[in-house]
C-alpha positions in Angstrom: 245.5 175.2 122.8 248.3 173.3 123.5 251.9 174.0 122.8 253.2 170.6 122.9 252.0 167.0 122.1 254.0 165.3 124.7 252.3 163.2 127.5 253.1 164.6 131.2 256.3 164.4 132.5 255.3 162.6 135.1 253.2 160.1 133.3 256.2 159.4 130.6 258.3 158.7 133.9 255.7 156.3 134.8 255.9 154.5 132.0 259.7 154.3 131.5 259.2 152.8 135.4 256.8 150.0 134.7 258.8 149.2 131.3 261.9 148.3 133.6 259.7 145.7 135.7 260.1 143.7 132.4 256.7 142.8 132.2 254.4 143.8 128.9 253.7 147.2 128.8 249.9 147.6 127.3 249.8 151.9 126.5 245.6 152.6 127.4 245.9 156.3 125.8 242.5 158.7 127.2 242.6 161.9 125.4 240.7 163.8 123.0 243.1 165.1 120.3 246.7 163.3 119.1 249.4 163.1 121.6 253.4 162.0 121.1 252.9 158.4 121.5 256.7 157.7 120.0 258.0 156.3 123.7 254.4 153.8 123.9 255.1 152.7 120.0 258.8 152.2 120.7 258.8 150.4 124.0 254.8 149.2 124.8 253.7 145.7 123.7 250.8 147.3 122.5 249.1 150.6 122.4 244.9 151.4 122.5 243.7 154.5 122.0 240.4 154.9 124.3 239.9 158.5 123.9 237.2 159.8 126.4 235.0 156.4 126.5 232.8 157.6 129.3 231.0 155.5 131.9 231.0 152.4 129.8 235.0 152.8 128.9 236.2 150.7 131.3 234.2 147.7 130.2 234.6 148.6 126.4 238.8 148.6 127.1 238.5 145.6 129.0 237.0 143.7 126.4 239.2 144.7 123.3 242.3 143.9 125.9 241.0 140.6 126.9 240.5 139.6 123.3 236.2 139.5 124.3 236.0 142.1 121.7 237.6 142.6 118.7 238.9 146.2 117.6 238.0 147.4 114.0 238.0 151.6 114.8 240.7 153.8 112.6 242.0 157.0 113.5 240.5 160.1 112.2 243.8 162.8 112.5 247.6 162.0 112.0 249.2 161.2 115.8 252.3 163.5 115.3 256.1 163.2 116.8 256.2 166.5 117.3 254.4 170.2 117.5 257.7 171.0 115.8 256.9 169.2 113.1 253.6 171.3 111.8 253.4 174.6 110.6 252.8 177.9 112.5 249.5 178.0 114.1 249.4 181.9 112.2 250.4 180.5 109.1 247.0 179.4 107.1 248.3 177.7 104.1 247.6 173.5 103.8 251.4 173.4 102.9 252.2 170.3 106.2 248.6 170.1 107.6 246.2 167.0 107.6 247.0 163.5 106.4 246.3 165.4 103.4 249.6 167.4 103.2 252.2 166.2 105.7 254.9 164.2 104.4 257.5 163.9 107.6 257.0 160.5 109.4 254.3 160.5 111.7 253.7 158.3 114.8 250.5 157.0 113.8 249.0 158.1 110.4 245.0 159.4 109.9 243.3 155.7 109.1 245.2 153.5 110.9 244.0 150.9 113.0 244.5 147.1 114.0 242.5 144.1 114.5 242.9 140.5 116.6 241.8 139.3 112.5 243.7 139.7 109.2 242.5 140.8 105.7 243.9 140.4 102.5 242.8 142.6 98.8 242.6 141.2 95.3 243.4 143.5 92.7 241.6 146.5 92.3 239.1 146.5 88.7 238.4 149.6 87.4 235.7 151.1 84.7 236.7 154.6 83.6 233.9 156.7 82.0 235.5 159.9 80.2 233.2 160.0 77.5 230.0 161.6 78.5 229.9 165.4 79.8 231.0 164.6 83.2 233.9 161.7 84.5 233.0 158.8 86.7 235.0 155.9 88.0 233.9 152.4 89.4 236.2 150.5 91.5 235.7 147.1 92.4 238.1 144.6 94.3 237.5 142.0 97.2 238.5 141.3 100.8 239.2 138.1 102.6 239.3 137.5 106.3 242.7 135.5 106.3 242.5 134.9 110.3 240.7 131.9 112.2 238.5 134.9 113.9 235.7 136.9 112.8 236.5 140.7 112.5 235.6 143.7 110.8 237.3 145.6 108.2 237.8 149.2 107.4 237.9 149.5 103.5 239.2 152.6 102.0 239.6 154.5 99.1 242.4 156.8 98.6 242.6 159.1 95.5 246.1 160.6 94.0 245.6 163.7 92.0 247.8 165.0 88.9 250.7 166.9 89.9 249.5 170.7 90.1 250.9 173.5 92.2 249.3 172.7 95.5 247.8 169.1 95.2 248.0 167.4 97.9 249.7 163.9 98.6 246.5 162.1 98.4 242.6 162.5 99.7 240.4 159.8 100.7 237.3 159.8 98.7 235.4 156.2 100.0 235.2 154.4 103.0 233.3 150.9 103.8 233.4 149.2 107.1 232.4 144.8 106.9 232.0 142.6 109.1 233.5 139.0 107.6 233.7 135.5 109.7 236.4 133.8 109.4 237.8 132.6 106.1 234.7 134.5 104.9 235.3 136.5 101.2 233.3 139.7 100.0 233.0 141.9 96.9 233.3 145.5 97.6 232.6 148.8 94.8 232.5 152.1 95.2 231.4 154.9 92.2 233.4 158.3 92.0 231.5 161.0 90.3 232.8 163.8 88.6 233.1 165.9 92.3 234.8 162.8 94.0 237.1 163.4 91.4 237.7 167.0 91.1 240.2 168.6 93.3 240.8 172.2 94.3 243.3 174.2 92.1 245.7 177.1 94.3 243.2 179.7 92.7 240.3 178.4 94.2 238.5 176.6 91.4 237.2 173.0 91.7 237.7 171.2 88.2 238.4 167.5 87.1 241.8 167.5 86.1 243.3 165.6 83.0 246.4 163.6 83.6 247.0 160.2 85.6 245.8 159.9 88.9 246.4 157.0 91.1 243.8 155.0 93.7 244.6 152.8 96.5 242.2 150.9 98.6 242.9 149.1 101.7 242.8 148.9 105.6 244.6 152.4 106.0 246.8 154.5 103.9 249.1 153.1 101.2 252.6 152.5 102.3 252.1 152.7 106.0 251.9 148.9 106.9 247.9 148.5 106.1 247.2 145.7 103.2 246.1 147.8 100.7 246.2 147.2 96.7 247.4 149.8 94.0 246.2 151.1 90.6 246.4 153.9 88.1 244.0 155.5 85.7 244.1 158.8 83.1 241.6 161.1 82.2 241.9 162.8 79.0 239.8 166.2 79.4 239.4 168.8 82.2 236.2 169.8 83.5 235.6 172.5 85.8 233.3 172.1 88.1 230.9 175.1 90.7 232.0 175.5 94.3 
């Protein structure tokens, strides 16, 4: 395991080098976890995170940096500023770990992603169903490809729990990837049942919780430069649910 999240020292010295030519800086990232990509985000006219792309990487990073291809992926962990930033590695509690908990600034958040296209959301409709024996939720809004090029977009679904001792900042709960031409509009839904719903209390037990919750669906997290669109909702009873 690593102790720090930096890149190399020598490599961050490369960098800082080919920054004072200035020329455009394009950051091509190859690693398999989150690195401290501050310095690239800060100075780089642009930043692509390849991973480990194999034998076909090369021609896959060509193409998205020639504009052949068009990007659509999103991250799936939080690109940290810091180790110093996270909790002990001994200490096993959720308090400051995942997208789910962390609430410093990040570098790049779980979700995020960009595209050569852009995408606007309607309004988000919702039907609430808190009458039968267990909750459900349907959420509907649209998408529009706003750009003059055809691109895919990342749709998702963030859920806000009531405030309990332990609830986390938010937890995604729906994702939907579409591939719109450009100018091109689509409908989008998704149904929560009563487990998409249901969070996990500090003692362990899985339950729907009565209170106001909030929802958010867009192109990445709410509040973190994604277009995204905002709404609220209550449920009125509790229901506790099996592990």
């Amino acid at each position: 395991d690593r102790t720090r999240l930096d890149l190399p020292a020598d490599q961050r010295a490369y960098l800082q080098a080919a920054a004072q030519l200035g020329k455009p800086v394009v950051v091509v990232n190859l690693s398999g976890s989150a690195i401290d990509l501050s310095w690239a985000r800060a100075h780089a006219a642009a930043v692509l995170q390849a991973w480990y792309p194999g034998e076909g990487g090369g021609q896959a990073i060509a193409q998205v940096l020639s504009g052949a291809a068009n990007p659509a992926g999103r991250l799936p962990v939080t690109f940290y500023r810091s180790a110093e930033d996270l909790p002990p590695f001994d200490d096993y509690r959720m308090v400051g770990r995942t997208y789910r908990f962390f609430s410093k600034p990040v570098v790049y958040p779980f979700g995020h992603g960009l595209s050569y296209a852009s995408f606007r959301y309607e309004p988000v409709k919702m039907e609430v169903n808190d009458d039968g024996k267990a909750p459900s939720l349907v959420v509907r809004t649209a998408i529009t490809n706003t750009s003059t090029r055809d691109g895919d977009e990342v749709a998702q679904l963030y859920l806000v729990p009531p405030r309990f001792e332990g609830a986390p900042r938010l937890a995604l709960r729906g994702v939907q990837r579409l591939q719109l031409k450009a100018g091109e509009r689509r409908e989008l839904s998704w149904r929560l049942d009563a487990r998409d719903l249901s969070f996990v209390d500090r003692d362990g037990v899985r339950q729907v919780m009565a209170g106001s919750y909030g929802l958010s669906v867009g192109g990445g997290q709410p509040d973190t430069g994604a277009p995204f669109e905002r709404a609220t909702f209550s449920l009125a009873r509790s229901l506790l649910l099996p592990r």
